[in-house]
C-alpha positions in Angstrom: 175.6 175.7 10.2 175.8 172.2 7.9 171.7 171.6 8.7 169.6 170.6 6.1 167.2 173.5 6.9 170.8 176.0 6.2 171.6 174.0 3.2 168.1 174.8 1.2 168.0 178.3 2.8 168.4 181.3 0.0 171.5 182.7 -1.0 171.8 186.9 -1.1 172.5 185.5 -4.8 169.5 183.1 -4.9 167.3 186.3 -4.0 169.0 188.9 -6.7 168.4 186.1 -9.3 164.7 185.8 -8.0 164.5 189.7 -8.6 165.9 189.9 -11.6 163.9 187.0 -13.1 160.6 188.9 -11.8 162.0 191.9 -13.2 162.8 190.0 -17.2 160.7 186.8 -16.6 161.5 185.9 -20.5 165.1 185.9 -20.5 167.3 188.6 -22.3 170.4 188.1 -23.5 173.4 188.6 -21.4 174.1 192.3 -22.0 170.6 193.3 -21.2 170.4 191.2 -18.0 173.8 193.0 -17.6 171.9 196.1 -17.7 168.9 195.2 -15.8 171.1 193.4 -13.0 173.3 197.4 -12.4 169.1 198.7 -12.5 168.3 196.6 -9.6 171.8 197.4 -7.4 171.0 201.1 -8.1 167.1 200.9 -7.1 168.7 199.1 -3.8 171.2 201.6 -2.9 169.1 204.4 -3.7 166.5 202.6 -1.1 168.5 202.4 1.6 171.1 205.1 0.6 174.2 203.5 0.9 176.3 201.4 -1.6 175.8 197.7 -1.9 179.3 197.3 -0.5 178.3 199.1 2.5 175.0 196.6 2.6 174.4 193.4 4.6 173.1 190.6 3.0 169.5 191.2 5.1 169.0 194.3 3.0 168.8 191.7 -0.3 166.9 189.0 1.4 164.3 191.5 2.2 164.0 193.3 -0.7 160.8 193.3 -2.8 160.5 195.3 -6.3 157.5 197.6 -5.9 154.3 197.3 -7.4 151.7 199.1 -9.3 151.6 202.6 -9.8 152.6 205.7 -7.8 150.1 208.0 -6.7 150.8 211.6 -6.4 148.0 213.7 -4.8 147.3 216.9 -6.6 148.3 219.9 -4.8 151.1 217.9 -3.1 150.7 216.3 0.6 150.5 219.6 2.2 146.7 219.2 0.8 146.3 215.9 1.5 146.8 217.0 4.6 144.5 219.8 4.8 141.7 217.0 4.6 142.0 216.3 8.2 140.1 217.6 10.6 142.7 218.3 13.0 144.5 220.3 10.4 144.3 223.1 12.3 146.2 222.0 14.9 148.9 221.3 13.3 152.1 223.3 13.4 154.1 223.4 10.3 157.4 224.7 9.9 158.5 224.3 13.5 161.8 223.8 14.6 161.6 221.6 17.8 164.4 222.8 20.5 163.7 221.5 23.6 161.6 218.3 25.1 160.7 218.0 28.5 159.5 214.8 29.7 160.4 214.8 33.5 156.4 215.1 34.5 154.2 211.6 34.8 151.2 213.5 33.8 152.6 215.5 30.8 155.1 216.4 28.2 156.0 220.6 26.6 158.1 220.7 23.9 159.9 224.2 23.0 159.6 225.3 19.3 160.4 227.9 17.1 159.1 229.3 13.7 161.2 231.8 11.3 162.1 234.5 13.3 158.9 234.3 15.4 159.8 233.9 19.7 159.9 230.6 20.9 156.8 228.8 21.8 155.9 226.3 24.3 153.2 223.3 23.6 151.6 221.2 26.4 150.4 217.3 25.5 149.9 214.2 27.8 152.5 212.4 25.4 155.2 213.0 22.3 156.2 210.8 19.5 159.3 212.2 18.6 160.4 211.3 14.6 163.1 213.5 13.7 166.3 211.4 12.2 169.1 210.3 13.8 171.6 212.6 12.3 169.2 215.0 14.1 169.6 213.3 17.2 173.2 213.1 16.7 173.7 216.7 16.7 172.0 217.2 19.7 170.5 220.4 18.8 167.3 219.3 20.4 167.2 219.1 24.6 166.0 217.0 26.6 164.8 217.2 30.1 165.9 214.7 31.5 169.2 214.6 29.1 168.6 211.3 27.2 170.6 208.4 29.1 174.4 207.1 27.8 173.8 204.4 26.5 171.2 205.6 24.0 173.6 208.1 22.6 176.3 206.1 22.4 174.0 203.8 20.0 172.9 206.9 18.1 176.7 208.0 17.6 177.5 204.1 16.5 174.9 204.4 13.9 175.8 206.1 10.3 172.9 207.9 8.0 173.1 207.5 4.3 173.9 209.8 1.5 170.7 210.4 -1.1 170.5 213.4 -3.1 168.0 214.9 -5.6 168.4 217.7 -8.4 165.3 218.8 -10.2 165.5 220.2 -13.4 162.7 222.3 -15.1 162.5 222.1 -19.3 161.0 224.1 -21.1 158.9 222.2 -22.9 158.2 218.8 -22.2 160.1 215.9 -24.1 159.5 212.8 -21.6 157.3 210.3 -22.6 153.8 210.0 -20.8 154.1 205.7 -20.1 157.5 205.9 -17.8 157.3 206.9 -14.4 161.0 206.5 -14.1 164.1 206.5 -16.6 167.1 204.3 -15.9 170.4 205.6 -16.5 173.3 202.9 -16.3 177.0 203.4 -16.8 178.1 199.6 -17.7 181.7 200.9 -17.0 181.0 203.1 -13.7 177.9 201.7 -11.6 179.0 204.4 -8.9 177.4 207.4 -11.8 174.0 205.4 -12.0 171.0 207.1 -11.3 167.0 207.0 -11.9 165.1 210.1 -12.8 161.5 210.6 -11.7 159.7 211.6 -14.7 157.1 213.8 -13.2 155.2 213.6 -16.8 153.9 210.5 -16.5 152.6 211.3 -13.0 151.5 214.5 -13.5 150.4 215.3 -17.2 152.2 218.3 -18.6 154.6 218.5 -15.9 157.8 219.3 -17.2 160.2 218.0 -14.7 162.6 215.2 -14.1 163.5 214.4 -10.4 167.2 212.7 -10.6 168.4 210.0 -7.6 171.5 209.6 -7.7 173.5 207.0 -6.3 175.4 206.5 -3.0 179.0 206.9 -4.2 178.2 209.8 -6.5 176.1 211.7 -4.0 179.4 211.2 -2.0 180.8 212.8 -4.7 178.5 215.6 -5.4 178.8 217.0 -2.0 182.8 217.1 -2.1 182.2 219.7 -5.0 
């Protein structure tokens, strides 16, 4: 604290100022920046699903607008993945119940698909990804039950509220240049959301994919 190196260091507000120049690099007037600044919030909070409020100033200091386009694959990434030679072994649709790692020399996990019986798989090692509200549940077993002091940090940590809606038009009406519409409530930041127009990604497609923010999806689910 008080060094010269802490002194020169960025602010959370240097960085939103850096962002937001990148984002109008010639300088709007005030309202638009206005605008353009409750954008930026909403793309963060939509990012890491929780409100700004909620966010520590790391979140800011390490956030980068993206760039260049998004690329969809046609057919979706079930195709994509269909590309690999391994594809047949993968399982999809499995519901993972059980882990057992007590062996040195191997790992079986249980799981389940639709109302098929339960099914065993062997492998020398698993790379578990599943989320922590997963985890938190602790609908999945494990042999040997995973030690205290993991699932007391798993229970400390909170998961974040993002939800979509897709709507289907019937004809299309979204511009083919936009990947993704802005909507900003200057009076209410918590009812901003973007929409994912899936015209410009996919020509023809007739759908909008709507994020909606933090607070609202808190909202939304309180319905």
């Amino acid at each position: 604290y008080g060094t010269e190196d802490s002194a020169n260091a960025e602010t959370p507000r240097d960085r939103f100022d850096a962002l937001l120049d990148k984002m109008d690099p010639d300088g709007s007037d005030v309202e638009t920046r206005s605008i353009l600044s409750n954008i930026i919030l909403t793309k963060i909070e939509l990012d890491e699903a929780a409100s700004i409020e909620n966010l520590c100033q790391h979140h800011l200091e390490d956030y980068e607008l993206p760039e260049g386009d998004d690329w969809v694959p046609q057919g979706g990434f079930h195709k994509l993945l269909k590309s690999f030679p391994c594809y047949d072994d993968v399982k999809l649709n499995h519901v993972v119940r059980e882990v057992n790692y007590e062996s040195s020399e191997s790992c079986s996990v249980v799981a389940k698909c639709g109302i098929e019986q339960e099914r065993e798989f062997l492998s020398r090692k698993v790379i578990l990804t599943t989320s922590v509200g997963v985890l938190k549940t602790e609908n999945i077993k494990f042999a040997p039950a995973l030690p205290e002091w993991k699932m007391t940090g798993l229970n400390a940590l909170e998961m974040g509220i993002f939800n979509k809606v897709f709507m289907l038009f019937d004809e299309t009406w979204t511009d083919e240049q936009n990947d993704l519409i802005s909507m900003v409530d200057q009076e209410e930041r918590s009812k901003n959301f973007i929409a994912i127009n899936w015209n410009s990604l996919v020509q023809g497609k007739r759908i909008l994919t709507l994020l909606f923010n933090p607070i609202y999806s808190t909202e939304l689910e309180d319905l």
